[in-house]
Backbone bond lengths (Angstrom), bond angles and torsions (degrees), N, CA, C in turn:
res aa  C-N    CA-C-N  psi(-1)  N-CA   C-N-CA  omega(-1)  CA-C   N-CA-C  phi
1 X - - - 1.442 - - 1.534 108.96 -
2 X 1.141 93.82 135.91 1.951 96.02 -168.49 1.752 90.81 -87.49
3 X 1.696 115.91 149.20 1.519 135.36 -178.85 1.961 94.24 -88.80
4 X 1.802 109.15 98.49 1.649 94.40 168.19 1.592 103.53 -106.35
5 X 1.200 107.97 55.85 1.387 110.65 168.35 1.744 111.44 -112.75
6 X 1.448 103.53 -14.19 1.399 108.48 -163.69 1.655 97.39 -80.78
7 X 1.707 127.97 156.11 1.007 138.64 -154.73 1.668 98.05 -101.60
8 X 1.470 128.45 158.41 1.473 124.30 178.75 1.612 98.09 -82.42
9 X 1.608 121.54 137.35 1.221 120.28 -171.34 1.431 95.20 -123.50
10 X 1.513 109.89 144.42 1.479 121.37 -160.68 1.787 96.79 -136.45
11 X 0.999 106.41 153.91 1.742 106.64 -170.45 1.494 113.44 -152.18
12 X 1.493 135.14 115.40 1.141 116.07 -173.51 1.755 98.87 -146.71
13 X 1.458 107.12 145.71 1.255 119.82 -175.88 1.643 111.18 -113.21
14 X 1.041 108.72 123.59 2.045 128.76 -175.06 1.343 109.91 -123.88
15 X 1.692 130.12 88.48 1.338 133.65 161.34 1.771 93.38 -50.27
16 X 1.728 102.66 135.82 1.613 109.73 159.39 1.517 90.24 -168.24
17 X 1.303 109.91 153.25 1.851 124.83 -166.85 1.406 96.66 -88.94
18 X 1.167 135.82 0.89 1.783 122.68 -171.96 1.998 90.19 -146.46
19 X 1.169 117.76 53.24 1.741 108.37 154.63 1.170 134.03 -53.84
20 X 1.355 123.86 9.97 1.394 120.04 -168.20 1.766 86.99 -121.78
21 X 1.253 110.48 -23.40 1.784 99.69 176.53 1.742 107.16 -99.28
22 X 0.934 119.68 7.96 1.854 135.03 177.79 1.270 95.72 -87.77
23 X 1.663 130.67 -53.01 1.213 122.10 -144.97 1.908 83.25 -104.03
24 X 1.153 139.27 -42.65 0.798 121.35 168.25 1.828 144.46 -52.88
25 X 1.713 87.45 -26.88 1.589 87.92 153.59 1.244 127.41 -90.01
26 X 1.615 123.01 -23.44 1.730 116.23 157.07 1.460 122.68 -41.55
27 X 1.190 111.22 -51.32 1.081 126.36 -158.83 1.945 98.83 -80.89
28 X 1.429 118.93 -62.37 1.541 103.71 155.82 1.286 119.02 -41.42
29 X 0.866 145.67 -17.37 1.861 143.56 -147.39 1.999 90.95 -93.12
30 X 2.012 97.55 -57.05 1.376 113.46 -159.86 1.374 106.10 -89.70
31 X 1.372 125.76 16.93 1.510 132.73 -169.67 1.452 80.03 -102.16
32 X 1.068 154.03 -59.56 1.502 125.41 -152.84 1.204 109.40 -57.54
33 X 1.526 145.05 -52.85 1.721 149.45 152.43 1.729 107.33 -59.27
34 X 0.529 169.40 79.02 1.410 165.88 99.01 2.002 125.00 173.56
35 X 1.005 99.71 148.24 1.638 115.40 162.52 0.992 110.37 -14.99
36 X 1.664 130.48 114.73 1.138 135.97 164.73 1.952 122.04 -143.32
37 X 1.145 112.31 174.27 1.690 105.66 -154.88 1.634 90.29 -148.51
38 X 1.238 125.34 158.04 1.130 106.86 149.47 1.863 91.85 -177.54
39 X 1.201 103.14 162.17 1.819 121.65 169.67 1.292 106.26 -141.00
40 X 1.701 128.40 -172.23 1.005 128.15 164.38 1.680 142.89 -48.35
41 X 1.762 105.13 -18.84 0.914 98.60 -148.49 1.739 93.83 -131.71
42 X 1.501 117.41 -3.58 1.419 134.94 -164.73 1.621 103.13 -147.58
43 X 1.638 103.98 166.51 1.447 117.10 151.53 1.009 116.95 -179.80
44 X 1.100 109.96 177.99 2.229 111.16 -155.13 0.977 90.21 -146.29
45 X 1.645 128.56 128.42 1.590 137.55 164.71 1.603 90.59 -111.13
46 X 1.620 129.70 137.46 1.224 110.73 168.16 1.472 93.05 -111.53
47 X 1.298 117.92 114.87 1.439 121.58 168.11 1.534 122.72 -85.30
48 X 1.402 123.67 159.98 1.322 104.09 177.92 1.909 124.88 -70.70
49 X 0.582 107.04 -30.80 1.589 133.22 169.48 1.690 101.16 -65.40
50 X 1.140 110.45 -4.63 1.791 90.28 -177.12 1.602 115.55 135.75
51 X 1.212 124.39 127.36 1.456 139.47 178.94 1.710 109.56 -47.74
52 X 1.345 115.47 99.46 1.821 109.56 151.55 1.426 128.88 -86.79
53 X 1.212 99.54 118.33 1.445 109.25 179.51 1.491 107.41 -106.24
54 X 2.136 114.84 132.02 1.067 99.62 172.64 1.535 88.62 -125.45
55 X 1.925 80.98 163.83 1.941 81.89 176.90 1.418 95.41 -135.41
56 X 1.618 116.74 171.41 1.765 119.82 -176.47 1.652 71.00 -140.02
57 X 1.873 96.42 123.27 1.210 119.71 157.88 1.636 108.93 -136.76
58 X 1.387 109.26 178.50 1.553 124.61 157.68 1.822 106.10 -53.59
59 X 1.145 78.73 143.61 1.996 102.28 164.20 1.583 120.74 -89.96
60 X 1.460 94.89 128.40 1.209 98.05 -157.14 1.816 99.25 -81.70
């Protein structure tokens, strides 16, 4: 039996030298319409359509 409760999951990787000022302007940009969070190193847009999560890590 297939699970249709599970959500469509989307994943995308963006090399840039300053991630902590990328996610902070997404995340300002999408704060005027909806819920948003953010620190240096993360951020959370909650859209209606579905949770964005960003993260600033090392390159693999």
């Amino acid at each position: 039996m297939t699970d249709t409760t599970a959500q469509p999951l989307s994943s995308a990787t963006i090399a840039t030298v300053e991630p902590a000022r990328i996610i902070a302007r997404l995340c300002k940009h999408w704060g005027h319409k909806f819920p948003v969070s953010h620190d240096d190193t993360q951020g959370r847009i909650e859209l209606p359509f579905g949770l964005c999560l960003l993260r600033a890590g090392r390159a693999n």
